[in-house]
GUMARKE-794576 format. One line per field, with one value per residue: z, y, x of N, C-alpha, C in turn. Coordinates in steps of 0.02 Angstrom, whole numbers, plus 50000, padded with zeros to 5 digits. Atoms other than C-alpha are relative to their C-alpha. Layout:
<rs>
n_pz: Z/...
n_py: Y/...
n_px: X/...
ca_pz: Z/...
ca_py: Y/...
ca_px: X/...
c_pz: Z/...
c_py: Y/...
c_px: X/...
</rs>
This chain:
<rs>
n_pz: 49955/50046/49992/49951/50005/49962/49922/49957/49987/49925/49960/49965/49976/49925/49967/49981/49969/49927/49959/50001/49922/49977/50026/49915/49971/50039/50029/50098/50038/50089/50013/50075/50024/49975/49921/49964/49936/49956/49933/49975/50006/49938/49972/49983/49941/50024/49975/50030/50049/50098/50052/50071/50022/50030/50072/50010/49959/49928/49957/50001/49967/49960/49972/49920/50003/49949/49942/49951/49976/50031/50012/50070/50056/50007/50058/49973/50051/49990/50025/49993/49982/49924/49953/49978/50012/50036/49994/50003/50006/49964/50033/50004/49919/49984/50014/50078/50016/50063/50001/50072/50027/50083/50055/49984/49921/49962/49933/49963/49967/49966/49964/49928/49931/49971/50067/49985/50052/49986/50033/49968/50019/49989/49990/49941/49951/49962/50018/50045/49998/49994/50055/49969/50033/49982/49917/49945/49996/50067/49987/50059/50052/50053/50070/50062/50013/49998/49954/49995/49983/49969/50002/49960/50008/49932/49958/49912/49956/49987/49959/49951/50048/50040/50067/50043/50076/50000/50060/50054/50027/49992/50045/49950/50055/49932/50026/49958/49920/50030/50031/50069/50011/49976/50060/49975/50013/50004/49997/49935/49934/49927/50028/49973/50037/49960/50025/50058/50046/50070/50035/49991/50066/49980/50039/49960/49920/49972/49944/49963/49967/49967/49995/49954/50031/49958/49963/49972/49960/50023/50006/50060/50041/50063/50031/50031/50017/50027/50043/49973/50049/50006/49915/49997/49960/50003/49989/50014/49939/49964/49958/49944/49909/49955/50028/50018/49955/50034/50060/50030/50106/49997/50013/50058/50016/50035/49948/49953/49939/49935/49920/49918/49936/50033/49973/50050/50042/50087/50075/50071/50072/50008/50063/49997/49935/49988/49936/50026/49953/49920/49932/49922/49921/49938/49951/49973/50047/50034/49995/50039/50089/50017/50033/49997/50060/50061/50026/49999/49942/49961/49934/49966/49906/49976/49932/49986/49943/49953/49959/49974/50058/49986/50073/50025/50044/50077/50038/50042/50029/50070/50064/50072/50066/50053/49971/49951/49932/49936/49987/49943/49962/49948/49938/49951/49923/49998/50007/50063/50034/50051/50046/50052/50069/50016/50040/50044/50063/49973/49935/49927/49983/49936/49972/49916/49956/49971/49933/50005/50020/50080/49975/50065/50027/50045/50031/50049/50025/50071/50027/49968/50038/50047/49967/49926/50008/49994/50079
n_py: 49976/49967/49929/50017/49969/49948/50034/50002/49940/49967/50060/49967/49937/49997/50036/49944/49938/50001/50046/50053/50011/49986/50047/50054/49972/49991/49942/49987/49932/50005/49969/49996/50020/50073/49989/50060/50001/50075/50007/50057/50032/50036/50030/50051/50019/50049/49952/50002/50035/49980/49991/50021/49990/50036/49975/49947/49917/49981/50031/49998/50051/49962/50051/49955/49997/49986/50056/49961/50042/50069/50041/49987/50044/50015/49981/49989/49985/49948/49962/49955/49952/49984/50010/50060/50049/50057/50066/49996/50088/50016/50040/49971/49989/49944/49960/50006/49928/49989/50019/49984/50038/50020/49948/50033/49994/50066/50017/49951/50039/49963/50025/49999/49976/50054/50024/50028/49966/50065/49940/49967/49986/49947/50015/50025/49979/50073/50000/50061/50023/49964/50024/50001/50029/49950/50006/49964/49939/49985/49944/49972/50031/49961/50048/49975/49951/50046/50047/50074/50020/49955/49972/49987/49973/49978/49954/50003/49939/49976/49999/50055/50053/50053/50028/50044/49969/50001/49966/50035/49996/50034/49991/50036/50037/49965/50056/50079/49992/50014/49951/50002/49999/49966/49936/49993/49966/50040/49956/49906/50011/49996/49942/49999/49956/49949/49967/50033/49979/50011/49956/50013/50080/50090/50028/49965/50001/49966/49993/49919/50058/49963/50069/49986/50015/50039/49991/49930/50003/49967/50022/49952/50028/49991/49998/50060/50028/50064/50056/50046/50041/50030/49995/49956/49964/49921/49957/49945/49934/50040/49974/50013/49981/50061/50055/49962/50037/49985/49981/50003/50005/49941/50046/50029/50055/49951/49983/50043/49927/50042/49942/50051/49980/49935/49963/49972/50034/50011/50016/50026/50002/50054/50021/49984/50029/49937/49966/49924/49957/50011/49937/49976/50080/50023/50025/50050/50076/50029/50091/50005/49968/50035/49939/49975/50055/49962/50013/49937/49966/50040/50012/50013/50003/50004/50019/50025/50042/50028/49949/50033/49995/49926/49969/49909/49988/50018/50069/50020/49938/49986/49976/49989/50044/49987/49949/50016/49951/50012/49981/49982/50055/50007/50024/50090/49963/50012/50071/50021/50026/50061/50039/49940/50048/49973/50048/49989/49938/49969/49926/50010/50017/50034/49984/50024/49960/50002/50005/49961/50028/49996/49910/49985/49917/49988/49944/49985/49939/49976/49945/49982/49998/50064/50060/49979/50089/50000/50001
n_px: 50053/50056/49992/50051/50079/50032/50051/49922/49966/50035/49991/49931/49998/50052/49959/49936/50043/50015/49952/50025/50016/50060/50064/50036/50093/50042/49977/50015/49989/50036/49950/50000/50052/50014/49996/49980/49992/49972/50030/49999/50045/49979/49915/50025/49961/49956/49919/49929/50032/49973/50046/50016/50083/50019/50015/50053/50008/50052/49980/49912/49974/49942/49967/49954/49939/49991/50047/50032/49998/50015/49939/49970/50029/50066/49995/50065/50048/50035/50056/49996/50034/50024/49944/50054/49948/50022/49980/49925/49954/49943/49978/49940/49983/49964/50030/50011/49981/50020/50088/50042/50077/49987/50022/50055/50013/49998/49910/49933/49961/49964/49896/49957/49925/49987/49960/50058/50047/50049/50070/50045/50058/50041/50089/50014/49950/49950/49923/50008/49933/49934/49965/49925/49937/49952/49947/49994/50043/50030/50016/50046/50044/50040/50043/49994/50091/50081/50002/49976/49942/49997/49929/50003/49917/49978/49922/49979/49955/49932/49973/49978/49940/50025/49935/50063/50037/50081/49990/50060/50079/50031/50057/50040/50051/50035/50011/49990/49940/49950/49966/50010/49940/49943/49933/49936/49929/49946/49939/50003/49997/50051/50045/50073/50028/50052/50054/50001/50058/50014/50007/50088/49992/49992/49935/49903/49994/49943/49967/49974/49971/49948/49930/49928/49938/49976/49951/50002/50082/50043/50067/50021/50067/50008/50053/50004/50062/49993/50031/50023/49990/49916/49966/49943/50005/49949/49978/50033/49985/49954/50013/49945/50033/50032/50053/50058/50039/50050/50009/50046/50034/50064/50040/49986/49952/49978/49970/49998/49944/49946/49958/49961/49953/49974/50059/50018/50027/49983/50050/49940/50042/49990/49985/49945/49969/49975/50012/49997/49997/49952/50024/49945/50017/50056/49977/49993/50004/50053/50016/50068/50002/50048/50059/50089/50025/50000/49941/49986/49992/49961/50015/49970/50028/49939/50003/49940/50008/49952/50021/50072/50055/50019/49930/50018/50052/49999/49984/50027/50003/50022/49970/49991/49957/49968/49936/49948/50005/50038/50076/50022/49987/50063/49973/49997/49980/49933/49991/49960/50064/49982/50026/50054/50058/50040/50047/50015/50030/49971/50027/49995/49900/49998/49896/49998/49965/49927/50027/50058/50045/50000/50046/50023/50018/50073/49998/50050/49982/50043/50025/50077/50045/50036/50006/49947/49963/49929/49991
ca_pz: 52617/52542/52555/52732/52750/52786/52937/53004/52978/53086/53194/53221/53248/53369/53466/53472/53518/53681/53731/53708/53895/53935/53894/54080/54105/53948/53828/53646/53529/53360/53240/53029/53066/53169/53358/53425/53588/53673/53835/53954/53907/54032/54166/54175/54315/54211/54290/54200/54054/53841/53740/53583/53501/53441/53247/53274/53389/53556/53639/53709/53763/53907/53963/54138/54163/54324/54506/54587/54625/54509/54484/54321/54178/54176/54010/54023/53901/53915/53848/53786/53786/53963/54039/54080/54130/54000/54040/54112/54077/54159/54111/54084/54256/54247/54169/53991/53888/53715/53668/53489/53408/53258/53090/53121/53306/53364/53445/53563/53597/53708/53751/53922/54046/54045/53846/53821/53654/53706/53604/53680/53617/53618/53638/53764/53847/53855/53819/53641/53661/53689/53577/53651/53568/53623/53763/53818/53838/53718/53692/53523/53433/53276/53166/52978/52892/52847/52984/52963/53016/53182/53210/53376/53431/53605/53700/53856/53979/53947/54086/54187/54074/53988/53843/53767/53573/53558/53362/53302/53229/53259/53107/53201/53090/53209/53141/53225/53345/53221/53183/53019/53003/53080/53017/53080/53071/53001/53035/53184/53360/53524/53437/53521/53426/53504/53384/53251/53082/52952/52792/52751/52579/52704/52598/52723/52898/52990/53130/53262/53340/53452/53423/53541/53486/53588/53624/53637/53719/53596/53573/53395/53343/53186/53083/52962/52818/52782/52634/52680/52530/52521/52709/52660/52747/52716/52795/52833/52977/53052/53240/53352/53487/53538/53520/53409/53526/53407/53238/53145/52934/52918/52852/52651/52681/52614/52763/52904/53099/53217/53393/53539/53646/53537/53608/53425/53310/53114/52955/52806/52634/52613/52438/52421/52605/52623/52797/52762/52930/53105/53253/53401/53539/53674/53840/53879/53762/53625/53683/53573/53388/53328/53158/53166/53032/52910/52907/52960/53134/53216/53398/53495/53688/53777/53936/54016/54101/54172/54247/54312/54247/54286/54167/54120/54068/53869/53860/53742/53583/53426/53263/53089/52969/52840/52912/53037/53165/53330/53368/53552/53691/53814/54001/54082/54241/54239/54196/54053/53920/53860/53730/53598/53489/53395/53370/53215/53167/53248/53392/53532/53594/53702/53819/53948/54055/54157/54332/54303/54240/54050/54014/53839/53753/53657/53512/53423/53285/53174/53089/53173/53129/53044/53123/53297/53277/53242/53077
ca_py: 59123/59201/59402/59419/59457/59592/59487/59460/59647/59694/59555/59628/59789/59769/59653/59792/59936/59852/59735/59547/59548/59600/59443/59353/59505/59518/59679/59761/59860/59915/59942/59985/59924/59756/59738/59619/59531/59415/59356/59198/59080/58946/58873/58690/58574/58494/58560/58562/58484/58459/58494/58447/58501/58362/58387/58468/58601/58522/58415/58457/58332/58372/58251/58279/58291/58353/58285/58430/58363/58230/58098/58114/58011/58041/58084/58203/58263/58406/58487/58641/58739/58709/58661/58506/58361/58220/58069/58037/57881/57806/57697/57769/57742/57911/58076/58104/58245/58232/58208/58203/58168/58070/58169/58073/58113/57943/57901/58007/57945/58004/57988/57966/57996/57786/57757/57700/57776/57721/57762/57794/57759/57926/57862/57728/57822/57628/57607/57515/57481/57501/57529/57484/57485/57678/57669/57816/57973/57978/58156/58194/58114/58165/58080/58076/58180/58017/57942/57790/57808/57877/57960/57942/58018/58013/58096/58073/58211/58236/58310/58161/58089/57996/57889/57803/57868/57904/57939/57815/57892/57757/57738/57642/57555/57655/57499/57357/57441/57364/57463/57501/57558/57660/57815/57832/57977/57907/57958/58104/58079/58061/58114/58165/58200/58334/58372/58296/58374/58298/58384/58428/58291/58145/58138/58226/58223/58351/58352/58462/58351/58395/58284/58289/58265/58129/58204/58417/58376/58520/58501/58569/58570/58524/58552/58391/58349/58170/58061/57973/57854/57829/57856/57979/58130/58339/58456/58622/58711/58675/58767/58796/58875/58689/58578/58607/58578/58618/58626/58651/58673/58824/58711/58737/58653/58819/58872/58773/58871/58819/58854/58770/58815/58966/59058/59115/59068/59037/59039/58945/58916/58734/58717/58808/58787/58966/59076/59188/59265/59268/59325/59404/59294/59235/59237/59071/58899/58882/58747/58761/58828/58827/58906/58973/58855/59009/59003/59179/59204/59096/59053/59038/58975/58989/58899/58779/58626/58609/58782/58702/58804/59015/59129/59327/59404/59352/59172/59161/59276/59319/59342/59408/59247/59327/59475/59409/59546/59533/59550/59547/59438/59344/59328/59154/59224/59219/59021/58951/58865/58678/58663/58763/58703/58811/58750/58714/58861/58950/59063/58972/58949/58812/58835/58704/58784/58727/58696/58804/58750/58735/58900/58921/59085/59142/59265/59330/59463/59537/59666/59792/59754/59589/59409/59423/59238/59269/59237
ca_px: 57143/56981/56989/56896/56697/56625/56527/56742/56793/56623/56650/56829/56784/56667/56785/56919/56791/56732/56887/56849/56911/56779/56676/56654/56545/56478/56469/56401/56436/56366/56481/56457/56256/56282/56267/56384/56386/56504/56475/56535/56417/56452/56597/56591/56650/56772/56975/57118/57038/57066/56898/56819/56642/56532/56504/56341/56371/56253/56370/56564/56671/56800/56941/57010/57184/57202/57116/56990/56887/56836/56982/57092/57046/56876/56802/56622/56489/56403/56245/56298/56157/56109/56262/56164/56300/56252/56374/56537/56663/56776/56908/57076/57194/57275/57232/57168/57266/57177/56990/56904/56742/56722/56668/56487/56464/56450/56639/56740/56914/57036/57228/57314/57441/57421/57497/57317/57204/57027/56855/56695/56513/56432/56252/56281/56419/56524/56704/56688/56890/57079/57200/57384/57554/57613/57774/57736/57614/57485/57468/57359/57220/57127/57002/57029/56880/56779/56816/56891/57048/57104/57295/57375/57569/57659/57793/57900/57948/58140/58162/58161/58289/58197/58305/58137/58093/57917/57946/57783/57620/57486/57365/57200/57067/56923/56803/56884/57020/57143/57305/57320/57494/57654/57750/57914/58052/58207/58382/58309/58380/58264/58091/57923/57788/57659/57526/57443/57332/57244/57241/57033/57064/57109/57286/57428/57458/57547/57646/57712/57869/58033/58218/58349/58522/58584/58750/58731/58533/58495/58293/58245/58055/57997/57837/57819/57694/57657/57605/57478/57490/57677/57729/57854/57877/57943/57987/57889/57978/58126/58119/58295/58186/58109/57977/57819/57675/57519/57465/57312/57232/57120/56971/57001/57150/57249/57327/57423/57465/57600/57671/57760/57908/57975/57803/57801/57645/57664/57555/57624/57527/57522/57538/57714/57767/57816/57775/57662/57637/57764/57649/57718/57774/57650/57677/57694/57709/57597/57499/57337/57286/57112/57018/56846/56748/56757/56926/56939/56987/57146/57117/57283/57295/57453/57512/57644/57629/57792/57738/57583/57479/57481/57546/57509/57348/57324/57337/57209/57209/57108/57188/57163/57207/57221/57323/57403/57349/57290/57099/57112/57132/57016/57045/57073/57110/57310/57274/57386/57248/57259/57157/57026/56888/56762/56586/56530/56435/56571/56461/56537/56741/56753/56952/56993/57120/57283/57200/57048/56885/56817/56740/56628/56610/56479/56488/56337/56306/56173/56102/56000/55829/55841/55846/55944/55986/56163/56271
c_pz: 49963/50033/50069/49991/50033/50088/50045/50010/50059/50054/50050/50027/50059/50072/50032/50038/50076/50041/50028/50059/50031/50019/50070/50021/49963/49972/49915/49966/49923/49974/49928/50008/50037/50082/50011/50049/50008/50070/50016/49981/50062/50043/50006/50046/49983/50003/49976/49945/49921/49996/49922/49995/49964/49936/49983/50022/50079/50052/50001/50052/50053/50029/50045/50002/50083/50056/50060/49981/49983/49977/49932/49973/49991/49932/50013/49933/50031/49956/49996/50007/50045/50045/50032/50000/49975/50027/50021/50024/50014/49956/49992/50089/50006/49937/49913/49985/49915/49988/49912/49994/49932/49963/49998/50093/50056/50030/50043/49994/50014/50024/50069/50009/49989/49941/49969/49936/50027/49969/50038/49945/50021/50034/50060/50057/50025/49952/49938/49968/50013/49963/50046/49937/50013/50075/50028/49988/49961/50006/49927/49949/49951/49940/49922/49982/49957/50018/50043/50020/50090/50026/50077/50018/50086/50000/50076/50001/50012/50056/50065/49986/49991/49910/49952/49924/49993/49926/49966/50015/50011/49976/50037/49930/50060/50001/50060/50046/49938/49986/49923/49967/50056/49958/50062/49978/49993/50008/50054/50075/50044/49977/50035/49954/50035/49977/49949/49942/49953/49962/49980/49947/50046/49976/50030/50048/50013/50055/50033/50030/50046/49976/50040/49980/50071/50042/50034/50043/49957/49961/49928/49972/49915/49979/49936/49936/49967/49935/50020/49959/49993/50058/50016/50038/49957/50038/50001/50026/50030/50073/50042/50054/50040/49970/49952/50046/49954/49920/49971/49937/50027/49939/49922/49975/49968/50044/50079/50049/50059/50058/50050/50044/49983/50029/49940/49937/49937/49964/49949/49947/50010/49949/49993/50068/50030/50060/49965/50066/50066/50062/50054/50053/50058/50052/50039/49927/49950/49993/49958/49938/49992/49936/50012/49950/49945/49990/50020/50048/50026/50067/50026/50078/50010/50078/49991/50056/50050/50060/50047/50033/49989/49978/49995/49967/49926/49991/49943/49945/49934/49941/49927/49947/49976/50007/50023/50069/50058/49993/50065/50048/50045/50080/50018/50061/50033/50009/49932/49958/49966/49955/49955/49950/49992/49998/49939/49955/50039/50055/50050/50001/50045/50022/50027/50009/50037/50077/49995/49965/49923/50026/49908/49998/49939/49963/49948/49964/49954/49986/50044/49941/49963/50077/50056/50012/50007/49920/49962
c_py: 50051/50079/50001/50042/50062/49995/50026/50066/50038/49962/50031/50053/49999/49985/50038/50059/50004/49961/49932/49968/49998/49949/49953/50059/50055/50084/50004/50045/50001/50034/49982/49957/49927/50004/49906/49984/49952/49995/49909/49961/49936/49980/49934/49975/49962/50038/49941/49953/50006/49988/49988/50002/49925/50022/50031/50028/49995/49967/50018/49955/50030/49937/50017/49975/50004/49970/50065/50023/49925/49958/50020/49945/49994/50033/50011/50026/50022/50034/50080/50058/49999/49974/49931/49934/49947/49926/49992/49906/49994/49960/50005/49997/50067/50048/49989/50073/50020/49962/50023/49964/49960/50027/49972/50012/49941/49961/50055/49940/50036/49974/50024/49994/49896/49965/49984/50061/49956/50050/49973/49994/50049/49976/49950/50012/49954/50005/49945/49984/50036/50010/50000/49988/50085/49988/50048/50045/50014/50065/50023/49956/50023/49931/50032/50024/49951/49957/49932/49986/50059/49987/49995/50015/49989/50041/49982/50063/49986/50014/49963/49957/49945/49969/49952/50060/49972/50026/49956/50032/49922/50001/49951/49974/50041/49946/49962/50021/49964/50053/49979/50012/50042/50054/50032/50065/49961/50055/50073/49955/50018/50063/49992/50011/50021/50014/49988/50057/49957/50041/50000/49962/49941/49988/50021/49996/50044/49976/50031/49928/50047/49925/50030/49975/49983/50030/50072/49972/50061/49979/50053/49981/49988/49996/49945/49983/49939/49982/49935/49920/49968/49980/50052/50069/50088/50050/50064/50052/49950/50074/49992/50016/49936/49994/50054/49972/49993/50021/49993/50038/50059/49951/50014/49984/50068/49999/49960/50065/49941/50033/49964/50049/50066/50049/50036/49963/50004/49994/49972/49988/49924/49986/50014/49988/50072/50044/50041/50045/49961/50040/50006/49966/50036/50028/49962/49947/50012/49961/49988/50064/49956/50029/49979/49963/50037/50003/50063/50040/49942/50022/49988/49987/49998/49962/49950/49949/49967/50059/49983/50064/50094/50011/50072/49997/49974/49937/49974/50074/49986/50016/49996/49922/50018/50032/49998/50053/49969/50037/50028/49929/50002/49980/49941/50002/49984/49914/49982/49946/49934/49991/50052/49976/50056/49952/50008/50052/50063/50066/49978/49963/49960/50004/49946/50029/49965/50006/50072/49943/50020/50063/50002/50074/50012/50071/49999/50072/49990/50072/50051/50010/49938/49939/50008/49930/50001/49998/49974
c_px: 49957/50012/49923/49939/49978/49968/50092/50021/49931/50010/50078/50028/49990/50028/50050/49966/49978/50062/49966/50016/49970/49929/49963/49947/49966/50031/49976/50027/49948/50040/49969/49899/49986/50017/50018/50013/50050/49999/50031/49920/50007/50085/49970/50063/50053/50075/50033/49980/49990/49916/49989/49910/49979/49989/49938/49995/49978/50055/50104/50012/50057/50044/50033/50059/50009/49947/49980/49948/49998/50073/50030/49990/49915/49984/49907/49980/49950/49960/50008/49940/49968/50047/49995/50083/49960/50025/50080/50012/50033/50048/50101/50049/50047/49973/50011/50037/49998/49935/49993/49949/50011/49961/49906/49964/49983/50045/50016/50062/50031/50069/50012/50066/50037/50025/49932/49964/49931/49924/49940/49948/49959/49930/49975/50037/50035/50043/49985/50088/50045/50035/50073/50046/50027/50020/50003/49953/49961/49970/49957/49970/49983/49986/50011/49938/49958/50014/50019/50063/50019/50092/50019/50083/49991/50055/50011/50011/50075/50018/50005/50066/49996/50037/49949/49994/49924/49979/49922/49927/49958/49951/49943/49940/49940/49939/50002/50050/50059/50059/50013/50069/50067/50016/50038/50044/50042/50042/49997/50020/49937/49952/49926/49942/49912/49916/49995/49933/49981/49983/49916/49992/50017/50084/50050/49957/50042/50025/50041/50062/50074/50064/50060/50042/50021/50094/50006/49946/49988/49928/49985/49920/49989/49910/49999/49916/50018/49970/49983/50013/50067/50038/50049/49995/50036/49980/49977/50048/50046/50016/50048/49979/49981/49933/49914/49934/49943/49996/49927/49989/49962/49941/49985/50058/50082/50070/50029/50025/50041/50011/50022/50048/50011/49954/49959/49949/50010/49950/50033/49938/50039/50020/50083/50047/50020/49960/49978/49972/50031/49954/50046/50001/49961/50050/50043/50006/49927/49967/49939/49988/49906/49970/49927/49994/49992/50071/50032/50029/50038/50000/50078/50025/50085/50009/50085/49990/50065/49988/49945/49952/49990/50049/49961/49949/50024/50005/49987/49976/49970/50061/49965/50025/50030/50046/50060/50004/49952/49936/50001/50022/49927/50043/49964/50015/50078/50004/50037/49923/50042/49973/49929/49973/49953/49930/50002/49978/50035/49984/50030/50066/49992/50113/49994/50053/50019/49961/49966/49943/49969/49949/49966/49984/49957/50006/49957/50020/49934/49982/49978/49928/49975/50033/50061/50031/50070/50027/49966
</rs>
């Protein structure tokens, strides 16, 4: 991780000086020469709902999960800078609980409640296919970074006592809907897997996963990087607290962050594999991880959907990368958070939120005196 910017240490000041709680009703400061604001930028009508920025910053995608009022499985697109509802798709018979863009801005696709991966023509807003072959829950998408391939993982809910293995990755040709391949755990009992990364080269895959040992039921998470090329697999993090729900790259590929059941988030150096920062446990479940596009500021959301969905001030918290310190937290209004995407030119946080409604945040900064634009 690059030694942080001057822009990040005013950025972090500022943040701490007024309380980034503060942000639903707004707030500045000037701190070392730069006046920074953050402020709610919009609420949209999209409840209990996963997010994803289009690759240029104007358009966020929201996939509904939950049913108030609009049905579950609906999948909307929104005009961020006027809140403006663009297009919503149908298609899915039960709720969506993972949304992405493709590195081109011309797909969405989104995973369901219904096993069901299905992508989405941006421009004509029509379903341009399905992909079937997961038995159960498709809980995390992600496009490779040119595009051509798209990643998809399930999981059952255990606690139904459920005896299905949901251990297969699902490589997708994004093209023709074709699958392209499998990657399997070998030799792990009853495995979910939660949360998928691609590395920013295209050449590893992570994965966040949980295995139950068929005879104790002890649930152990694991953190996983793949070879894409070989199929093979190792070993990052091995987790007795429970499942890993989330994982995400800090975008030069340097740095990977984790978090699930344990409540506790992780930093590791990719190259060596070695932890280099333990943050302090959450709240609630680690259900979301995001970096800022500088690489400089880790986003963490907390929540719990077996809780359905309310949980203690802090769900959602700033951090230091490099450090590993806390910035601050934002209020979600004692809502647990599913999901966290930066824009592109990182001024604006999009949350969806655990039966609440998506909420964007808006953080500017400049000089005094020169261009008020922002970074």
């Amino acid at each position: 991780m690059k030694e942080t910017s001057v822009r990040t240490r005013v950025l972090v000041a500022a943040l701490a000086a007024f309380g980034f709680g503060c942000a639903s009703s707004g707030g500045e400061a000037t701190v070392d020469g730069a006046q920074v604001t953050v402020r709610e930028l919009l609420t949209l009508d999209a409840f209990d709902a996963y997010v994803a920025f289009s690759p240029d910053g104007r358009t966020l995608a929201t996939g509904i999960r939950g049913e108030n009022p609009a049905p579950p499985g609906e999948l909307k697109l929104w005009d961020v800078a006027t809140g403006e509802l663009l297009a919503t798709m149908r298609g899915h018979s039960s709720g969506i609980i993972a949304v992405a863009f493709s590195p081109d801005g011309r797909t969405v696709a989104t995973g369901g409640l219904d096993n069901t991966v299905r992508v989405w023509d941006v421009a004509s807003a029509a379903l341009r296919g399905t992909l079937r072959g997961h038995r159960s829950e498709v809980v995390e998408i992600v496009f490779s970074p040119d595009g051509r391939t798209l990643a998809s993982s399930a999981a059952v809910d255990r606690t139904l006592g459920a005896t299905l293995d949901s251990d297969e990755i699902r490589l997708w040709d994004v093209e023709t809907g074709q699958e392209r391949g499998v990657l399997q755990f070998e030799n792990l009992d009853r495995t979910d897997i939660y949360a998928l990364a691609f590395s920013p080269d295209g050449r590893g895959l992570v994965t966040g996963s949980s295995h139950t040992d068929r005879d104790s039921g002890e649930i152990t998470g694991r953190v996983t990087m793949w070879d894409l090329a070989t199929g093979e697999w190792e070993p990052i993090h091995r987790d007795r607290l429970g499942a890993i729900l989330a994982v995400a790259f800090s975008p030069d590929g340097n740095t990977l962050a984790s978090g699930g059941v344990s409540r506790i988030p992780r930093l590791w150096d990719v190259a060596s594999g070695d932890r280099l920062h333990q943050l302090p446990r959450q709240r609630d479940w680690v259900y979301a991880l995001a970096f800022s596009p500088d690489g400089e500021i880790l986003v963490t959301g907390a929540g719990n959907t077996r809780a359905r969905a309310r949980t203690s001030p802090g769900a959602l918290t700033l951090w230091d990368a490099a450090s590993g310190t806390m910035i601050t937290t934002i209020d979600t209004d004692n809502h647990g958070v599913t999901s966290v995407a930066f824009s592109p030119d990182g001024r604006q946080l999009a949350v969806g939120i655990f039966e609440g409604n998506t909420k964007v945040f808006e953080i500017t900064s400049a000089e005094l005196g020169a261009d008020p634009r922002g970074f």
